[in-house]
ROBA-428669 format. One record per atom (N, C-alpha, C, CB): x, z, y; residue in one letter. Coordinates in steps of 0.05 Angstrom, whole numbers, padded with zeros to 5 digits, always signed. Glycine has a CB too. Example, Ala and Ser with C-alpha at 12.3 -4.5 7.8 and 13.67 -1.06 7.14 Angstrom:
BEGIN
+00264+00156-00114A
+00246+00156-00090A
+00264+00156-00066A
+00226+00181-00089A
+00257+00142-00045S
+00273+00143-00021S
+00258+00157+00001S
+00282+00114-00012S
This chain:
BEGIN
+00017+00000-00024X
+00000+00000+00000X
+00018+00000+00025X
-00019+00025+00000X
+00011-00019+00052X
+00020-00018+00066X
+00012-00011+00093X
+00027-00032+00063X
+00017+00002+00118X
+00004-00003+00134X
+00010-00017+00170X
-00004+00019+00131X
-00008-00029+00180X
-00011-00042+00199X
-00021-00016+00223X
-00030-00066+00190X
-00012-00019+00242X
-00014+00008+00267X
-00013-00015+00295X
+00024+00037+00267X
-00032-00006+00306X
-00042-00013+00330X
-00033-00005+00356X
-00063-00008+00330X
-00011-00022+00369X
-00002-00006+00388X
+00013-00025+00417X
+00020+00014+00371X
-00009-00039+00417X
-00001-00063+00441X
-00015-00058+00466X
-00010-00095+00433X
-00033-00035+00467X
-00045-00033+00493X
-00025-00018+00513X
-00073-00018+00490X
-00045-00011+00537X
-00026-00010+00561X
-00031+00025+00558X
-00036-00029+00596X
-00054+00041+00551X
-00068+00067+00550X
-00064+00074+00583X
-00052+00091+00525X
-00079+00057+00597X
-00087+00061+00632X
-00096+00090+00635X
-00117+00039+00645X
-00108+00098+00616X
-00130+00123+00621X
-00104+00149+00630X
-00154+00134+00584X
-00094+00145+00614X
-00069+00166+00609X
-00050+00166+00630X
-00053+00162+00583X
-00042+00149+00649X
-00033+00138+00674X
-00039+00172+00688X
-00055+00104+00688X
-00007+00177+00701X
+00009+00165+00706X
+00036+00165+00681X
+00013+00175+00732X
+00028+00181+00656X
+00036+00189+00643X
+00051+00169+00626X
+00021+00204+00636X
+00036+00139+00625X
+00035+00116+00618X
+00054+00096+00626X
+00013+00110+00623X
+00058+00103+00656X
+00075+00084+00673X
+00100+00080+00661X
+00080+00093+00702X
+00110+00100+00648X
+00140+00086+00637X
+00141+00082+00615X
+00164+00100+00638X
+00125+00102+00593X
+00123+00103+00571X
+00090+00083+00555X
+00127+00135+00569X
+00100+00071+00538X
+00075+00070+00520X
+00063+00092+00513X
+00078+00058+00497X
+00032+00083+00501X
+00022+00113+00498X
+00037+00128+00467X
-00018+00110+00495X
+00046+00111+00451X
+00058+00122+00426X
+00077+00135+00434X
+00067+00104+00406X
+00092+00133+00455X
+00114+00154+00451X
+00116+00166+00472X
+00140+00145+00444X
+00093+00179+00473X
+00080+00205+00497X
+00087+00225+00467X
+00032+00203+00512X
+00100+00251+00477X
+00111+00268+00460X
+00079+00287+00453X
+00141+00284+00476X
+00079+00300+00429X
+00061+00308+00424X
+00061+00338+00413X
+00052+00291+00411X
+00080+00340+00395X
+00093+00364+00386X
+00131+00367+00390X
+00084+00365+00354X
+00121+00394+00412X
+00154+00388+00430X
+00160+00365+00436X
+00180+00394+00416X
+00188+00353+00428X
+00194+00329+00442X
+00183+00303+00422X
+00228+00329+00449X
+00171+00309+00394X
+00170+00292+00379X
+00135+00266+00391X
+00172+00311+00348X
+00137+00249+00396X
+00118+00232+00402X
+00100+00223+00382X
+00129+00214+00412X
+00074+00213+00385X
+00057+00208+00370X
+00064+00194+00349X
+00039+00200+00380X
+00084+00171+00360X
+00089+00150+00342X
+00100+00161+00320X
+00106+00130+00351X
+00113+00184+00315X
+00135+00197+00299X
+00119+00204+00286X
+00155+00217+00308X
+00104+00231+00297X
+00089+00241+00279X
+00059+00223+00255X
+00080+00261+00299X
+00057+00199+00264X
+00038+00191+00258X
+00053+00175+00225X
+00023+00173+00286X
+00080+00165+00238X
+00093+00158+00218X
+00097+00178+00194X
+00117+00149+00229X
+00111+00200+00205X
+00112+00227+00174X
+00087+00224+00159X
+00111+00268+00185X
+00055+00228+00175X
+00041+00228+00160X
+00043+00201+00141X
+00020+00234+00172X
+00051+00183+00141X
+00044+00157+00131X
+00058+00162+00107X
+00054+00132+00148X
+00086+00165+00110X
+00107+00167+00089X
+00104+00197+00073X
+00137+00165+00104X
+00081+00212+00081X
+00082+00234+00061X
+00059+00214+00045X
+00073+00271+00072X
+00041+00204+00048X
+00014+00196+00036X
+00025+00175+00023X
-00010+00189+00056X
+00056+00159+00013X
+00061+00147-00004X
+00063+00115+00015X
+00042+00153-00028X
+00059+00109+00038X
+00058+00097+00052X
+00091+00088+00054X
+00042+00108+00069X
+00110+00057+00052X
+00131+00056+00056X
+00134+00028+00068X
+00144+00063+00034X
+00111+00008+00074X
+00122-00010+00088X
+00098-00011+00114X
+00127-00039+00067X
+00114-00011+00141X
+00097-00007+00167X
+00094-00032+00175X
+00110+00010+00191X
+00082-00049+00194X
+00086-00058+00212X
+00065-00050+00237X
+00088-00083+00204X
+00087-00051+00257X
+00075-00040+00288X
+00073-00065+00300X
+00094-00017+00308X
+00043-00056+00308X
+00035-00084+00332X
+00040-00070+00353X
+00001-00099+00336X
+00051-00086+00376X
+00059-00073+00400X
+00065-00099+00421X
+00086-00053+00395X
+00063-00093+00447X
+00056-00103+00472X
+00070-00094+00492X
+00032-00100+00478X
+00047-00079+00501X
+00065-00060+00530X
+00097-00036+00519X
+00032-00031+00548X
+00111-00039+00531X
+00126-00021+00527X
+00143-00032+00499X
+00111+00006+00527X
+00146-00058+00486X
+00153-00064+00461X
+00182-00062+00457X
+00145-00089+00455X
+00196-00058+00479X
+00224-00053+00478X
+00237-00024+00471X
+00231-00060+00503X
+00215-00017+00484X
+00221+00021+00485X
+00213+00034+00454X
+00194+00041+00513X
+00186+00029+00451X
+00186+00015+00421X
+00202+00014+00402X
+00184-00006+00419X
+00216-00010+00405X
+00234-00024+00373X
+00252+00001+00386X
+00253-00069+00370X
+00268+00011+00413X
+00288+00026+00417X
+00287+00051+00393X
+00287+00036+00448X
+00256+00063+00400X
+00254+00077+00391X
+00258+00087+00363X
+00241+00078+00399X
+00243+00064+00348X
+00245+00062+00319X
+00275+00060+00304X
+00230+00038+00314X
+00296+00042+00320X
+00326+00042+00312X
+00330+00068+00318X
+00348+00022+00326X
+00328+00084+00328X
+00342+00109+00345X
+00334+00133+00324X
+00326+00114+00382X
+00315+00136+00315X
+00287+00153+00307X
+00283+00144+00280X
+00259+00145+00326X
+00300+00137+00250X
+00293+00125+00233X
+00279+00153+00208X
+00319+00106+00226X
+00258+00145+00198X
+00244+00157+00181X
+00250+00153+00155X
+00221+00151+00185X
+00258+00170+00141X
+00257+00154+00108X
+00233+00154+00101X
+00273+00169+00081X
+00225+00141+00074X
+00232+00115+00058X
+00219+00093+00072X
+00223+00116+00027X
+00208+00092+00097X
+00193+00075+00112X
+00212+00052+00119X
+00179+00090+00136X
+00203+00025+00113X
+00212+00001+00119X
+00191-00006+00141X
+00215-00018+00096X
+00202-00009+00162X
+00187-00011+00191X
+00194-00034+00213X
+00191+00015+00207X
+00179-00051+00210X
+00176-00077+00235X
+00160-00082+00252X
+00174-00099+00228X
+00171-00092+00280X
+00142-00086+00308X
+00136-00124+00301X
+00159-00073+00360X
+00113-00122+00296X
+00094-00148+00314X
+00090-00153+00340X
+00069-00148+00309X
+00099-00174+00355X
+00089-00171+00388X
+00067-00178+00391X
+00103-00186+00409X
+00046-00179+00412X
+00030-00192+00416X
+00038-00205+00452X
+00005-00174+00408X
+00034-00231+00453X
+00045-00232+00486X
+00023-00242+00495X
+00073-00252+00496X
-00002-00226+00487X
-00033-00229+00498X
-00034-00202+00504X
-00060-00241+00476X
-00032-00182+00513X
-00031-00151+00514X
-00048-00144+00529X
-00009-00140+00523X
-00038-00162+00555X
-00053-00156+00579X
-00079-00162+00580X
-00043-00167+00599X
-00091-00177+00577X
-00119-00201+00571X
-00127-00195+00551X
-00116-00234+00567X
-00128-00198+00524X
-00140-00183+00498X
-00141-00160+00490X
-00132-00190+00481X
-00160-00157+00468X
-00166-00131+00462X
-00154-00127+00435X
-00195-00125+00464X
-00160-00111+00408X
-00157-00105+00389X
-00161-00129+00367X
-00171-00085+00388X
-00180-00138+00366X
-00185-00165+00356X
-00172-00179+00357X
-00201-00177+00362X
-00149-00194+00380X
-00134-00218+00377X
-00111-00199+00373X
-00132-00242+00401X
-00103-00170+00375X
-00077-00162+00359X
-00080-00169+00330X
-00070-00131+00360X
-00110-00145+00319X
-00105-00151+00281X
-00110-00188+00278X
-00141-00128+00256X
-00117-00203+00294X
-00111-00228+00283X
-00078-00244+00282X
-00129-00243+00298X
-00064-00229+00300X
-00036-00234+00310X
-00025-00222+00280X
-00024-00215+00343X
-00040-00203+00268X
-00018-00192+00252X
-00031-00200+00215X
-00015-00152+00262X
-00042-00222+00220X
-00054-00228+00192X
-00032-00244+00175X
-00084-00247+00195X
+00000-00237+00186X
+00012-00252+00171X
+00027-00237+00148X
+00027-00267+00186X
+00020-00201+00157X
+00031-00186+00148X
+00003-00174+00127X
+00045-00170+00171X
-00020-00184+00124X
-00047-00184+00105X
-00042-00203+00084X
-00076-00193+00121X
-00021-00190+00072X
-00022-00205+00037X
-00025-00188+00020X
+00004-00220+00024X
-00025-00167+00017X
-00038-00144+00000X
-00051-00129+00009X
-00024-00128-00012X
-00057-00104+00000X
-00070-00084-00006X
-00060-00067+00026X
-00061-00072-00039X
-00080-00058+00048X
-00064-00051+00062X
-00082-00028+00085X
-00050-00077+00073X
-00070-00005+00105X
-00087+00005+00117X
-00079-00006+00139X
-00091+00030+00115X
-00106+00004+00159X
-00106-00007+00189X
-00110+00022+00197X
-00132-00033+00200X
-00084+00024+00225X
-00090+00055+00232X
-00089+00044+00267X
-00060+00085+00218X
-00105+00066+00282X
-00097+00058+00310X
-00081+00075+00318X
-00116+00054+00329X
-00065+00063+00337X
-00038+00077+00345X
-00048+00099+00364X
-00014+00055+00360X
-00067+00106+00373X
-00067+00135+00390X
-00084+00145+00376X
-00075+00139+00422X
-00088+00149+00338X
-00103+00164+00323X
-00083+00193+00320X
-00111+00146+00296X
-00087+00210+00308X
-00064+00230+00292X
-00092+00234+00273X
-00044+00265+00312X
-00085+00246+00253X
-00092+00259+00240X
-00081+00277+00214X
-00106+00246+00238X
-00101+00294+00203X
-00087+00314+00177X
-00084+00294+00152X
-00111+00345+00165X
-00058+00303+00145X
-00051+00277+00117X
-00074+00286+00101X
-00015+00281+00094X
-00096+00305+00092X
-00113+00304+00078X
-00134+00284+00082X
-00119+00325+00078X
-00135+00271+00103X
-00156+00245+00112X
-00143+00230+00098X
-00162+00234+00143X
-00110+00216+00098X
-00111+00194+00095X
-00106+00194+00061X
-00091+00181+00116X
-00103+00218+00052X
-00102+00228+00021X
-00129+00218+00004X
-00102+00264+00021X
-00150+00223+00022X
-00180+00223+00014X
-00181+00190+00021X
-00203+00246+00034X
-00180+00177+00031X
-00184+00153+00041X
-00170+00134+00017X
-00172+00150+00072X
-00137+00145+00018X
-00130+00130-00014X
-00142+00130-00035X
-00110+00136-00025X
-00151+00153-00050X
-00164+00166-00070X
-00194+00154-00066X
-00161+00200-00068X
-00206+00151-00054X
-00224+00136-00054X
-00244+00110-00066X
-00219+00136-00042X
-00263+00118-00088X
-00263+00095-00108X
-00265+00063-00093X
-00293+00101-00129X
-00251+00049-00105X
-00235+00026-00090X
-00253+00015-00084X
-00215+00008-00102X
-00259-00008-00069X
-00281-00026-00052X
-00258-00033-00031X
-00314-00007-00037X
-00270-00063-00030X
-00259-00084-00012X
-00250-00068+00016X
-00282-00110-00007X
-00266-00056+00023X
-00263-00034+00059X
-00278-00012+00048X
-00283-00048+00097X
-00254+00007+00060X
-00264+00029+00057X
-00255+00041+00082X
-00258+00043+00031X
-00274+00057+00099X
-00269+00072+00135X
-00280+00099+00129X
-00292+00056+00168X
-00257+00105+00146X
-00259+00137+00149X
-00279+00145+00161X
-00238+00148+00163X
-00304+00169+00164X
-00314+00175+00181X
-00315+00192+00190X
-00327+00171+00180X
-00329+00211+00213X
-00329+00236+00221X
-00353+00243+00230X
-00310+00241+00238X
-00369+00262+00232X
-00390+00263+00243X
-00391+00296+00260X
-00412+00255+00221X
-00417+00288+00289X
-00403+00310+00300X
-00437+00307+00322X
-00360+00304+00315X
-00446+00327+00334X
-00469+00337+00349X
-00483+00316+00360X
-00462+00354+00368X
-00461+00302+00375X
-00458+00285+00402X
-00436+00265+00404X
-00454+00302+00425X
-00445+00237+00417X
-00418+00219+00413X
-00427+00204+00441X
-00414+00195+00379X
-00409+00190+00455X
-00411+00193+00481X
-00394+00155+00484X
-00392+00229+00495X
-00397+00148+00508X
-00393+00111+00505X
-00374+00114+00494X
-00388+00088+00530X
-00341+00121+00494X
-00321+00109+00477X
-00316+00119+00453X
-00298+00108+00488X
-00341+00130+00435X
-00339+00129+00407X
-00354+00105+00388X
-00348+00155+00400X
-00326+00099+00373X
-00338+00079+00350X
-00362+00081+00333X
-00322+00077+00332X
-00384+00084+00345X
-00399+00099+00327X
-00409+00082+00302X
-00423+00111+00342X
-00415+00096+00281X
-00427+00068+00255X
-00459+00084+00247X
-00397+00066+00212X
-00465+00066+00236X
-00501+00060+00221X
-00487+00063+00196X
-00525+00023+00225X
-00501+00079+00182X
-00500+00073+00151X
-00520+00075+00138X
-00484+00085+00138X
-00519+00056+00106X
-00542+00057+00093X
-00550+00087+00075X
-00539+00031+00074X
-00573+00095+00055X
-00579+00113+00041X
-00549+00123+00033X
-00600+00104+00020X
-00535+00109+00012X
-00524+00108-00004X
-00493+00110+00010X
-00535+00088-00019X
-00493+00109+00039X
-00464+00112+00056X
-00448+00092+00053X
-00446+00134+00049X
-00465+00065+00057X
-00447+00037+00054X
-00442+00035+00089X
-00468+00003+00036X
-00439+00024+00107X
-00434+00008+00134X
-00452-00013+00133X
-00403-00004+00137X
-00470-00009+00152X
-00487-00020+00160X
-00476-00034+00185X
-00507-00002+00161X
-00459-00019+00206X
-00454-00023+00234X
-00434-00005+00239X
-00478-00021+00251X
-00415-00018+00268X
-00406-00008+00277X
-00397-00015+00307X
-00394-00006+00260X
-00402+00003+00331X
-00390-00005+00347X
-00398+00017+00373X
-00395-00035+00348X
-00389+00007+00397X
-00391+00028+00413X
-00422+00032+00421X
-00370+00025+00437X
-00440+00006+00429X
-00459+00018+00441X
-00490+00017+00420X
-00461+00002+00470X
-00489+00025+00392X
-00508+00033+00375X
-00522+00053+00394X
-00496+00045+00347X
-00556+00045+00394X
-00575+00065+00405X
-00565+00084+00393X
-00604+00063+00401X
-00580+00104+00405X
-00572+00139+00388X
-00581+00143+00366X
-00583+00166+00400X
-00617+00128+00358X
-00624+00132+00340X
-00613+00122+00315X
-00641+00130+00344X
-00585+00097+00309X
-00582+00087+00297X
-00555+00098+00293X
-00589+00066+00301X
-00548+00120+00292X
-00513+00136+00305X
-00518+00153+00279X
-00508+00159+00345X
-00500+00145+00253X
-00497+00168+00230X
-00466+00179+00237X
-00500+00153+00193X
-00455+00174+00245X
-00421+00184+00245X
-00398+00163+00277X
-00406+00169+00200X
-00379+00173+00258X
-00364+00149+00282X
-00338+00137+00262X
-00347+00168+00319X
-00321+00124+00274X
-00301+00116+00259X
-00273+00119+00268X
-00306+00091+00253X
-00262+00141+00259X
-00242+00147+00276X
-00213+00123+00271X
-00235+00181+00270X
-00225+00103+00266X
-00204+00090+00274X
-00171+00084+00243X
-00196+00112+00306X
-00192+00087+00226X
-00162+00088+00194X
-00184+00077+00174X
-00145+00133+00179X
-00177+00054+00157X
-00184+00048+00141X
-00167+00028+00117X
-00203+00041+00152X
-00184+00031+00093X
-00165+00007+00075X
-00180-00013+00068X
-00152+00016+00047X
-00161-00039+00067X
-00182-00060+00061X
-00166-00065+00035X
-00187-00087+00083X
-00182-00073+00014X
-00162-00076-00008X
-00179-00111-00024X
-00164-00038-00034X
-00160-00116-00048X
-00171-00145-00068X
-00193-00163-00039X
-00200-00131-00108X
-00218-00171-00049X
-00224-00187-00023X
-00229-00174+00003X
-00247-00201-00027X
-00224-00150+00007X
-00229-00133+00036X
-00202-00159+00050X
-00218-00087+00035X
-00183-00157+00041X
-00161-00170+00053X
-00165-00196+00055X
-00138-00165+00041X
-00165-00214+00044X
-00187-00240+00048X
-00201-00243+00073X
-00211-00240+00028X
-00225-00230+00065X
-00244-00223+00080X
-00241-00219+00113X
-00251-00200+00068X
-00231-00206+00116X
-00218-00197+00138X
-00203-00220+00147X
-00203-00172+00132X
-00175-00234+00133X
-00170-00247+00151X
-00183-00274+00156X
-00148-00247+00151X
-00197-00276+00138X
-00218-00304+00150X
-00240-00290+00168X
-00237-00325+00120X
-00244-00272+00177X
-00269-00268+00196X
-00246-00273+00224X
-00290-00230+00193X
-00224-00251+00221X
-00207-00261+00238X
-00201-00291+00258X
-00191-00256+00223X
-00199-00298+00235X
-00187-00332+00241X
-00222-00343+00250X
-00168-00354+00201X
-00237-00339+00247X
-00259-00354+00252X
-00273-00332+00282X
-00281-00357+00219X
-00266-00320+00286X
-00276-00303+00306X
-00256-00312+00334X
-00274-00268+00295X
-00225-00317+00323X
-00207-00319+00353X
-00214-00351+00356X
-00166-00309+00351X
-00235-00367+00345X
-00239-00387+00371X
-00264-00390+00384X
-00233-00413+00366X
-00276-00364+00385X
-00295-00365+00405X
-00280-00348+00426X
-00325-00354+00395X
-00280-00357+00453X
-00267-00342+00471X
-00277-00315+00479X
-00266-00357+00492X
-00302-00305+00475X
-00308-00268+00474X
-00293-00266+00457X
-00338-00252+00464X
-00275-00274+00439X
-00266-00243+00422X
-00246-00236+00431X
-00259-00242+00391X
-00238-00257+00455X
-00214-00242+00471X
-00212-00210+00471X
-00217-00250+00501X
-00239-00207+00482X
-00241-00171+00487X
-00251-00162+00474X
-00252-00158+00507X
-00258-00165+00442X
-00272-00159+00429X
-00249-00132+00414X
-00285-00185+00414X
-00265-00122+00405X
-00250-00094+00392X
-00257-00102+00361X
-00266-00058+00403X
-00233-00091+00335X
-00233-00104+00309X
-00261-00091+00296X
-00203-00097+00289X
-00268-00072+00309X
-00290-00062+00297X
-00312-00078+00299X
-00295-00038+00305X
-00320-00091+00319X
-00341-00121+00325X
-00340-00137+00303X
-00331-00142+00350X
-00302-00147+00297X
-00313-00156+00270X
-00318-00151+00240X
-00304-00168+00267X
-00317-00116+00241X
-00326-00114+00219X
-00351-00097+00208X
-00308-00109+00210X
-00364-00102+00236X
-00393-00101+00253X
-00393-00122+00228X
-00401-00111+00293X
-00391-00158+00233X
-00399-00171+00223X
-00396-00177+00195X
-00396-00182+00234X
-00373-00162+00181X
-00371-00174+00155X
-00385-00151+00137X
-00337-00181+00147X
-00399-00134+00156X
-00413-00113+00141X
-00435-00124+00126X
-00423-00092+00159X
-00439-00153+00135X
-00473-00154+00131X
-00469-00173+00099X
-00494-00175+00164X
-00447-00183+00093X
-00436-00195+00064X
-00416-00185+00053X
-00428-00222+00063X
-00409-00162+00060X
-00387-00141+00042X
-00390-00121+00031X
-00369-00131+00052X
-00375-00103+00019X
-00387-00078+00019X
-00367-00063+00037X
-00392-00065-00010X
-00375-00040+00047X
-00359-00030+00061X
-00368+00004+00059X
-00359-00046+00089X
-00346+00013+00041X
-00350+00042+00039X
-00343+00059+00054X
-00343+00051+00022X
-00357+00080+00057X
-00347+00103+00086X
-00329+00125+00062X
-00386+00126+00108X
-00311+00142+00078X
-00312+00172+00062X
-00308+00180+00092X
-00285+00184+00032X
-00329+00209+00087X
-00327+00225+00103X
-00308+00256+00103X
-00350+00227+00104X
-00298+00264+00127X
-00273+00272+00131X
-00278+00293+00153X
-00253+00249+00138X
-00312+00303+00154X
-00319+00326+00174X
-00305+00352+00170X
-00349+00332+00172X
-00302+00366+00182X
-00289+00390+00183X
-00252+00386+00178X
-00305+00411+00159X
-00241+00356+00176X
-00211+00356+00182X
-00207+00351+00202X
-00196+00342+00171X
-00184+00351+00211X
-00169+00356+00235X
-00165+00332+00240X
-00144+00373+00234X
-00170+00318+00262X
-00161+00287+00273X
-00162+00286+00307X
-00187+00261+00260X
-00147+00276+00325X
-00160+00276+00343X
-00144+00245+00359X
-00159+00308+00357X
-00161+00237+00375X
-00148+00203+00395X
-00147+00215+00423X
-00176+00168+00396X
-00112+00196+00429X
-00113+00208+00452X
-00123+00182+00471X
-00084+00223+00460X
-00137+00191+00486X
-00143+00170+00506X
-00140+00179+00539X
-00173+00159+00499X
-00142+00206+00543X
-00138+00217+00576X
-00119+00233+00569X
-00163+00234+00594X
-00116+00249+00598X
-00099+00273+00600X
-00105+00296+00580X
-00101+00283+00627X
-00129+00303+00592X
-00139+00316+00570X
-00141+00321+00546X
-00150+00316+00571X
-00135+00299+00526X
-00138+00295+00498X
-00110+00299+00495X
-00150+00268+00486X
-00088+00292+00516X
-00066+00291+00500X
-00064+00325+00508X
-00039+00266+00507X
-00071+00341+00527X
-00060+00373+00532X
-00068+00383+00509X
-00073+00392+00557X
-00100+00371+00499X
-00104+00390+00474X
-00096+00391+00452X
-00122+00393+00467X
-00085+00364+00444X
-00065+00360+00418X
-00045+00373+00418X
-00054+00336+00414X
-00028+00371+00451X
-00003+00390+00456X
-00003+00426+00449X
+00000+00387+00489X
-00035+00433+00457X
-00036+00461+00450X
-00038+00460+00424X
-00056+00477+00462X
-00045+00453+00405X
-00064+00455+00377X
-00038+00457+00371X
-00088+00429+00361X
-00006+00434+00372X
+00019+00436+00365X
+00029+00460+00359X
+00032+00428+00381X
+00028+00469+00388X
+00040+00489+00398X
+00030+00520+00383X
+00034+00485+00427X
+00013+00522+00366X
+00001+00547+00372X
-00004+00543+00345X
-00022+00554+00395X
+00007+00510+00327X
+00016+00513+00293X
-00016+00513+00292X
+00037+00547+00277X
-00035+00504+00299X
-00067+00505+00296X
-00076+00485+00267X
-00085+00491+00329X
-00050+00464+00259X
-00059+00439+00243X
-00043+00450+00215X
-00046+00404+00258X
-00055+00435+00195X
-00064+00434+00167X
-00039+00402+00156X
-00108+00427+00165X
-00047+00406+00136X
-00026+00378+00124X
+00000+00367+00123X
-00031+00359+00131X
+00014+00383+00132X
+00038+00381+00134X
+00055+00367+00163X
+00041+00367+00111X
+00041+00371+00180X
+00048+00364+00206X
+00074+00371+00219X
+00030+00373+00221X
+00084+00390+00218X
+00112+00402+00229X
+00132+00376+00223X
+00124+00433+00209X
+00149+00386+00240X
+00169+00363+00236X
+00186+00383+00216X
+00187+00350+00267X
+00209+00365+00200X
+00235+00379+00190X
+00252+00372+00199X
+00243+00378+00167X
+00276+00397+00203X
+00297+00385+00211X
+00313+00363+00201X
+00310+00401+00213X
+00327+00353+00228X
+00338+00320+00216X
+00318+00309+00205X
+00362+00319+00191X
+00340+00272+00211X
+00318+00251+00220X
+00325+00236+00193X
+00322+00232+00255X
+00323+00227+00175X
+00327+00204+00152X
+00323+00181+00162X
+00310+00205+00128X
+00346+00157+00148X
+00339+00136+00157X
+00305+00113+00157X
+00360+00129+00145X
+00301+00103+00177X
+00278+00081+00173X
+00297+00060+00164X
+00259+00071+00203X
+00288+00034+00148X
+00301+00022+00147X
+00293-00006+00159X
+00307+00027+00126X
+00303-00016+00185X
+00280-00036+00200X
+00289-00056+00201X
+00270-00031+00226X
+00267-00070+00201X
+00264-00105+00193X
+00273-00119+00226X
+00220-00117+00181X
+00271-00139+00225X
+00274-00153+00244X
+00247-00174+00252X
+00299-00164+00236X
């Protein structure tokens, strides 16, 4: 299993915090940055070949990754030089060259407890399988999804009426045998209509919900959180700080090598 990480946007919200740094390597615990930590979790969950999509900040980036190597992770950045103008959609289509197996899609300002992405592997196999979370209240920038009796994906996206709102999607899933297919032909047939410029990947799998299957597991009461403001990132910073997280999060001392592609 491999995974694909999302990390070509500019994260404006987070500004001024943003201005030099991408949002991945906004530090999160002490000096260690999201990107880092997001990686440990990967490589504890059996996870060993990365590729990072990246955009803004892609230099600081690859710096990072030579500088910062992880064992047993074999790790390469994808550019996208649409960054500015597109959304999520024309990145995972930028990166369908790296969709030949079995593989997860994570977004790059997710974190979460390695017990999500534990449960998500373990998960009886189906073409897509998305993480979910469910919670009181969900507000415009949550992914929210519809699901059927039986907890298939019905829908997904940001502006589902309320009455049609079972969970949300925090943003980690696997697509596996035709999930991967699947996916990249909706891809390829979606980037030549010019909306999908700004279209977010979840739009398209809004659409392939309606001839796939697409299984949820739910992941309420773990620990996950996206940073998107100031705010999200102070409270990740405290939760760090005060040892609040589960799954093996701490860093260890010393860095093992990544071993990175070109």
């Amino acid at each position: 299993m491999k995974a694909i990480v999302l990390n070509a946007g500019y994260g404006r919200r987070l500004r001024p915090a943003t201005d030099e740094l991408p949002k991945c390597l906004l530090p999160v615990d002490a000096d260690h940055p999201l990107l880092e930590t997001q990686l440990r979790t990967l490589a504890r969950c059996g996870i060993r070949d990365v590729t990072i999509m990246v955009g803004y900040g892609a230099e600081k980036i690859e710096h990072f990754l030579t500088t910062h190597p992880i064992m047993p992770l074999t790790v390469q950045t994808r550019y996208n030089p649409f960054f500015a103008t597109t959304n999520t959609a024309v990145t995972c289509w930028l990166a369908i060259r790296d969709m030949t197996e079995d593989f997860i899609l994570v977004n790059g300002d997710t974190l979460f407890d390695t017990e999500i992405l534990r449960r998500l592997l373990a998960a009886p196999q189906a073409p897509l399988v998305i993480a979910i979370d469910q919670k009181a209240s969900y507000d415009a920038d949550d992914m929210k999804v519809t699901l059927t009796d039986g907890g298939r994906l019905k829908a997904v996206g940001k502006s589902l009426p309320e009455s049609k709102i079972d969970g949300e999607s925090i943003g980690l899933m696997a697509f596996r045998a035709e999930g991967v297919s699947a996916f990249r032909s909706a891809l390829e047939i979606a980037v030549r209509d010019p909306d999908t410029l700004r279209l977010w990947y979840h739009d398209i799998i809004s659409v392939m919900a309606s001839t796939l299957p697409v299984n949820t597991v739910l992941i309420k009461g773990l620990w996950w959180r996206e940073i998107d403001t100031p705010r999200d990132l102070a409270e990740i910073r405290t939760s760090f700080a005060r040892q609040e997280l589960t799954g093996g999060f701490r860093h260890s001392p010393g860095i093992n090598p990544i071993r990175a592609k070109a």
